[in-house]
SEKEDREN-537266 format. One record per residue: residue number from 1; x, y, z of N, C-alpha, C, O in turn. Coordinates in steps of 0.02 Angstrom, whole numbers. Example, Ala and Ser with C-alpha at 12.3 -4.5 7.8 and 13.67 -1.06 7.14 Angstrom:
<sites>
[1; [660; -284; 390]; [615; -225; 390]; [660; -165; 390]; [712; -166; 423]]
[2; [642; -112; 354]; [684; -53; 357]; [645; 2; 394]; [670; 57; 402]]
</sites>
This chain:
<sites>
[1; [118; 800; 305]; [155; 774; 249]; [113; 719; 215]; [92; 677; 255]]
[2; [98; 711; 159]; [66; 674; 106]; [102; 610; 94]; [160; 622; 76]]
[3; [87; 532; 98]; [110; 489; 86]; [153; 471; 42]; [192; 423; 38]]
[4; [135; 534; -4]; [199; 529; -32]; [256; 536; -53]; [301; 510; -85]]
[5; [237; 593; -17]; [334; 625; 26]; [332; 592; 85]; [364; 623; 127]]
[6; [311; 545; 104]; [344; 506; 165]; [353; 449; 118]; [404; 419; 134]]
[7; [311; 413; 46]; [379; 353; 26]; [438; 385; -15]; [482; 348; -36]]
[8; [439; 456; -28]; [515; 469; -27]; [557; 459; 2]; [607; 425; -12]]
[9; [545; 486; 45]; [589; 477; 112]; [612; 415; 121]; [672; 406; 113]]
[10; [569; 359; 140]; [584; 299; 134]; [624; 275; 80]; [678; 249; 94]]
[11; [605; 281; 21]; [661; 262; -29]; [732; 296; -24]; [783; 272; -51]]
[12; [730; 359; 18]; [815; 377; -13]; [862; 376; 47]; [918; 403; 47]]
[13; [830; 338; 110]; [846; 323; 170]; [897; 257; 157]; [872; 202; 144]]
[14; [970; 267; 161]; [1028; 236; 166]; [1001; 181; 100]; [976; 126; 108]]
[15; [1014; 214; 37]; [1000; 196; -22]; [1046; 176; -58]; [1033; 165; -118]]
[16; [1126; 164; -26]; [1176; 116; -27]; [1157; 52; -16]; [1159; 9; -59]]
[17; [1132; 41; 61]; [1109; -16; 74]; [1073; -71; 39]; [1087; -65; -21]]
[18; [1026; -134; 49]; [984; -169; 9]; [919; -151; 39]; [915; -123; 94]]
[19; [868; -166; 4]; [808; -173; 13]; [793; -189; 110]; [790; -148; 156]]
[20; [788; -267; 110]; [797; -288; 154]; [855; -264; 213]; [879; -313; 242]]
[21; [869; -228; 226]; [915; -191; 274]; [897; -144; 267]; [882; -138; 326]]
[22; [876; -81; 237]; [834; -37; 241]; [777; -42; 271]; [773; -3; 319]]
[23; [724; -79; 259]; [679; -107; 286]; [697; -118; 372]; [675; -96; 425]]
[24; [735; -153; 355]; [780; -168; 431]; [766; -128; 479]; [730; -134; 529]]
[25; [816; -62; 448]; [820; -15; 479]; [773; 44; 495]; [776; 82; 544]]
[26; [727; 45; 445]; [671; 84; 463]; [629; 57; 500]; [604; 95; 542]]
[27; [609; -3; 501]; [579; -18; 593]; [612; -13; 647]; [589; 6; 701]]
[28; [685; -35; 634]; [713; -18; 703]; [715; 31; 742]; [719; 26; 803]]
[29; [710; 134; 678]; [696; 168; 706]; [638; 200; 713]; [628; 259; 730]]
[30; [585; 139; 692]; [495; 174; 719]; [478; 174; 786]; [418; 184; 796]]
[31; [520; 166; 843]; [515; 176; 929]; [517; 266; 918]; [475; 310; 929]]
[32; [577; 266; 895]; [593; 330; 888]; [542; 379; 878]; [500; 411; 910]]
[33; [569; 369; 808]; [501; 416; 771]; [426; 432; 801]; [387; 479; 796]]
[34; [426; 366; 835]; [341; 376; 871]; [336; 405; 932]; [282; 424; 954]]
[35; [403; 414; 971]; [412; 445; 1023]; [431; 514; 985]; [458; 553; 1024]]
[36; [425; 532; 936]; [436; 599; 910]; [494; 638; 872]; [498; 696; 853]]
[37; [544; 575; 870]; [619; 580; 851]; [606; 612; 777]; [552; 607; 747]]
[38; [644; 634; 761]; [671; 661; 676]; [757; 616; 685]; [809; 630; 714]]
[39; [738; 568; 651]; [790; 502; 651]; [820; 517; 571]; [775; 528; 530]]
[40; [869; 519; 552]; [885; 515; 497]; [861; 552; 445]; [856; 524; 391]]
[41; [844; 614; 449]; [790; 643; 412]; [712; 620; 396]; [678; 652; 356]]
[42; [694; 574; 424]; [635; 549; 426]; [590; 567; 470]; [594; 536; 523]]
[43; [536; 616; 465]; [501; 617; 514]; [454; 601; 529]; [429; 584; 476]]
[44; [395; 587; 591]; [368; 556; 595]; [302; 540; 546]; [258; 506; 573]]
[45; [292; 561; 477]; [246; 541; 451]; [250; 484; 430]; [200; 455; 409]]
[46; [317; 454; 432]; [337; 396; 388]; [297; 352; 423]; [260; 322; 384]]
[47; [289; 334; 491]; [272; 291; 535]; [201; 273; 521]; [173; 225; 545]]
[48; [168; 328; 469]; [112; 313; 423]; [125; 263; 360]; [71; 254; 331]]
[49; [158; 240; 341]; [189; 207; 292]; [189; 161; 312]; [157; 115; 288]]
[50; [232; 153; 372]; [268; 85; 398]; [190; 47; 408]; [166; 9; 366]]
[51; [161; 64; 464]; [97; 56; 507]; [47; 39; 457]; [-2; 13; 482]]
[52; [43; 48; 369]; [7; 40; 318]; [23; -23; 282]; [-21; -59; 260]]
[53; [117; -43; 272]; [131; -89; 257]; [138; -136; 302]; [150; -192; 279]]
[54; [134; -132; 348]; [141; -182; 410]; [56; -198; 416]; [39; -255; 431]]
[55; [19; -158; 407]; [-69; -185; 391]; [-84; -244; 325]; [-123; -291; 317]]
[56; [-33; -215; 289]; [-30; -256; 218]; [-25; -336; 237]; [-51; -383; 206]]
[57; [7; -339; 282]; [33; -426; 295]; [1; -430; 365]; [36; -468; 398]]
[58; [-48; -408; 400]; [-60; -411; 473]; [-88; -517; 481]; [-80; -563; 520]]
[59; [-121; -505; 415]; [-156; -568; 427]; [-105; -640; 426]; [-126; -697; 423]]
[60; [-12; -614; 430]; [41; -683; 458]; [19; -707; 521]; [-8; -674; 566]]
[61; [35; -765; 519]; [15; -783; 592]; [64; -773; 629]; [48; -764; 688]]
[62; [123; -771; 615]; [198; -725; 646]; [200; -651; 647]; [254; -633; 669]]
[63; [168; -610; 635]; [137; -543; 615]; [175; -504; 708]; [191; -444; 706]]
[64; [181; -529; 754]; [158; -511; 823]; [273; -490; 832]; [307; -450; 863]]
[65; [291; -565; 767]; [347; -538; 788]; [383; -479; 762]; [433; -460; 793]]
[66; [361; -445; 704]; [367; -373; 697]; [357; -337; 761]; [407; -320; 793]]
[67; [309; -325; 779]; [265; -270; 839]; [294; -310; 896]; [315; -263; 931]]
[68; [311; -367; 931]; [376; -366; 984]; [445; -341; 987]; [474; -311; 1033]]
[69; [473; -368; 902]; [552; -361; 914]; [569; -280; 887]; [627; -258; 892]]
[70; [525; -249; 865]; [525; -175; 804]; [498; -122; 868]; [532; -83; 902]]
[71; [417; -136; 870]; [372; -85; 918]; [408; -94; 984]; [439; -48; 1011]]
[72; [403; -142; 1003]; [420; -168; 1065]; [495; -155; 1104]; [507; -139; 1162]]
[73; [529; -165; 1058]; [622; -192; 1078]; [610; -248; 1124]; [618; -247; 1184]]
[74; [591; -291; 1092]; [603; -341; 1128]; [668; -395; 1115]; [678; -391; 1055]]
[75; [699; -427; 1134]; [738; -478; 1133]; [722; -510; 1085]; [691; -470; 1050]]
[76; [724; -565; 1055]; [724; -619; 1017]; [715; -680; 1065]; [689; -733; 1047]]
[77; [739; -668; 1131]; [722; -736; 1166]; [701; -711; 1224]; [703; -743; 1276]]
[78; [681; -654; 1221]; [607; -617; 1282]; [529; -645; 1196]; [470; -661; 1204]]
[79; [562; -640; 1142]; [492; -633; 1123]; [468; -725; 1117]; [415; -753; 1132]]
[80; [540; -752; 1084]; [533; -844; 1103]; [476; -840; 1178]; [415; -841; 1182]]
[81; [524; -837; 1223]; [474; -839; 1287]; [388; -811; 1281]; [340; -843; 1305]]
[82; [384; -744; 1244]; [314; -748; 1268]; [273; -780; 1227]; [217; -799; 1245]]
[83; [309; -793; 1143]; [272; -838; 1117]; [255; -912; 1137]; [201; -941; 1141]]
[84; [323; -935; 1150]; [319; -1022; 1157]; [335; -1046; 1109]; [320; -1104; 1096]]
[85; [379; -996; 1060]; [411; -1021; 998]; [499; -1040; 1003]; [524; -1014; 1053]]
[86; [526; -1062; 979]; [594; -1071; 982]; [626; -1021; 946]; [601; -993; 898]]
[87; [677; -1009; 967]; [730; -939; 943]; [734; -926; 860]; [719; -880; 822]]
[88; [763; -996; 852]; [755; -1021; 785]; [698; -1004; 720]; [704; -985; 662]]
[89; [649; -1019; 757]; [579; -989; 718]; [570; -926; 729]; [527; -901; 692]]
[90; [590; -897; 761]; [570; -821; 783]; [643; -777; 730]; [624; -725; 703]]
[91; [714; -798; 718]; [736; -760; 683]; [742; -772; 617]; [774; -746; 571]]
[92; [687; -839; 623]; [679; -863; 522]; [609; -813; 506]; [607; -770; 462]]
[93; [564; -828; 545]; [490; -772; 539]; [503; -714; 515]; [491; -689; 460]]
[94; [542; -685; 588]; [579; -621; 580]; [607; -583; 506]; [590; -528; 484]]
[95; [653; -631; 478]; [681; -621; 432]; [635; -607; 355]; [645; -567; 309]]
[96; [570; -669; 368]; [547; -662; 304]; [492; -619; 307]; [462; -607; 254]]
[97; [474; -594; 359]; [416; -532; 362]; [453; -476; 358]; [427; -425; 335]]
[98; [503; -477; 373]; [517; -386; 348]; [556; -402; 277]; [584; -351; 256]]
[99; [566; -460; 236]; [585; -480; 167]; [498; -458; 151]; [499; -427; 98]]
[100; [457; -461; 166]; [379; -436; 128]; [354; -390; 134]; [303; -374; 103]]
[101; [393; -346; 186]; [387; -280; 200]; [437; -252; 150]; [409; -213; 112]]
[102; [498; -261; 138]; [528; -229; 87]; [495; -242; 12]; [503; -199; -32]]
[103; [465; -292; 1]; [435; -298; -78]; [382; -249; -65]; [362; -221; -116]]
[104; [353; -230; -7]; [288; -178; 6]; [338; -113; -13]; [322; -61; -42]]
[105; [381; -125; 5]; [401; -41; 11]; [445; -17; -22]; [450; 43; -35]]
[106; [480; -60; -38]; [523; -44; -130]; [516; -118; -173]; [561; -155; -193]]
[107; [457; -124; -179]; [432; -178; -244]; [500; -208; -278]; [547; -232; -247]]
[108; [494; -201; -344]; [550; -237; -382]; [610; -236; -365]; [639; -290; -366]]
[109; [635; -197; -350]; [707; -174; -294]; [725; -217; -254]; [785; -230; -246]]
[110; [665; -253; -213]; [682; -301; -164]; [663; -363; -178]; [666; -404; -133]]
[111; [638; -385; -245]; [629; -434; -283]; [699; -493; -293]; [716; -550; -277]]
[112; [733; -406; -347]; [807; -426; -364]; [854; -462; -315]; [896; -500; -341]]
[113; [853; -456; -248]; [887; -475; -191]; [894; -550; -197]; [923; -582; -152]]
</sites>
């Protein structure tokens, strides 16, 4: 599948929702997908997308809490712990890296928010 029937896909994936909750939700189900799932009609090419926009911002210095709490399933206070960060900073980080992942992945759409 061609990148760009996988950012279809991405765009019309629970397209009720907002930007940012979409976003949300499409990392939550990249465990899946990478273990081979067909999640929502999405299949695993998308995880080419994700893995492209998540390169886009690699250079955050919070970058690690995507790929713990998304790749990982990790906790929020398993990932506090392995950082040495407080909970607090970990679900403010949290919040605004996948807010830059949604401007990656539906631009103006997630502007408006």
């Amino acid at each position: 599948m061609e990148a760009k029937e996988a950012r279809e896909i991405i765009q019309n994936i629970k397209p009720e929702r907002t930007p940012y909750n979409r976003t949300d939700y499409i990392l939550s189900i990249y465990r899946d997908l990478k273990n081979g799932a067909v999640v929502a009609e999405a299949p695993r090419s998308v995880i080419d997308v994700i893995d492209s926009a998540v390169g886009m911002i690699a250079d955050d210095r919070y970058i690690d809490i995507i790929r713990y709490a998304y790749f990982e399933g990790k906790t929020i206070s398993e990932i506090a712990s392995i950082t040495n960060m407080e909970e607090r900073t970990i679900y403010r980080q949290k919040k605004r890296l996948v807010k830059r992942l949604a401007i990656i992945l539906y631009g103006d759409e997630a502007l408006k928010e």
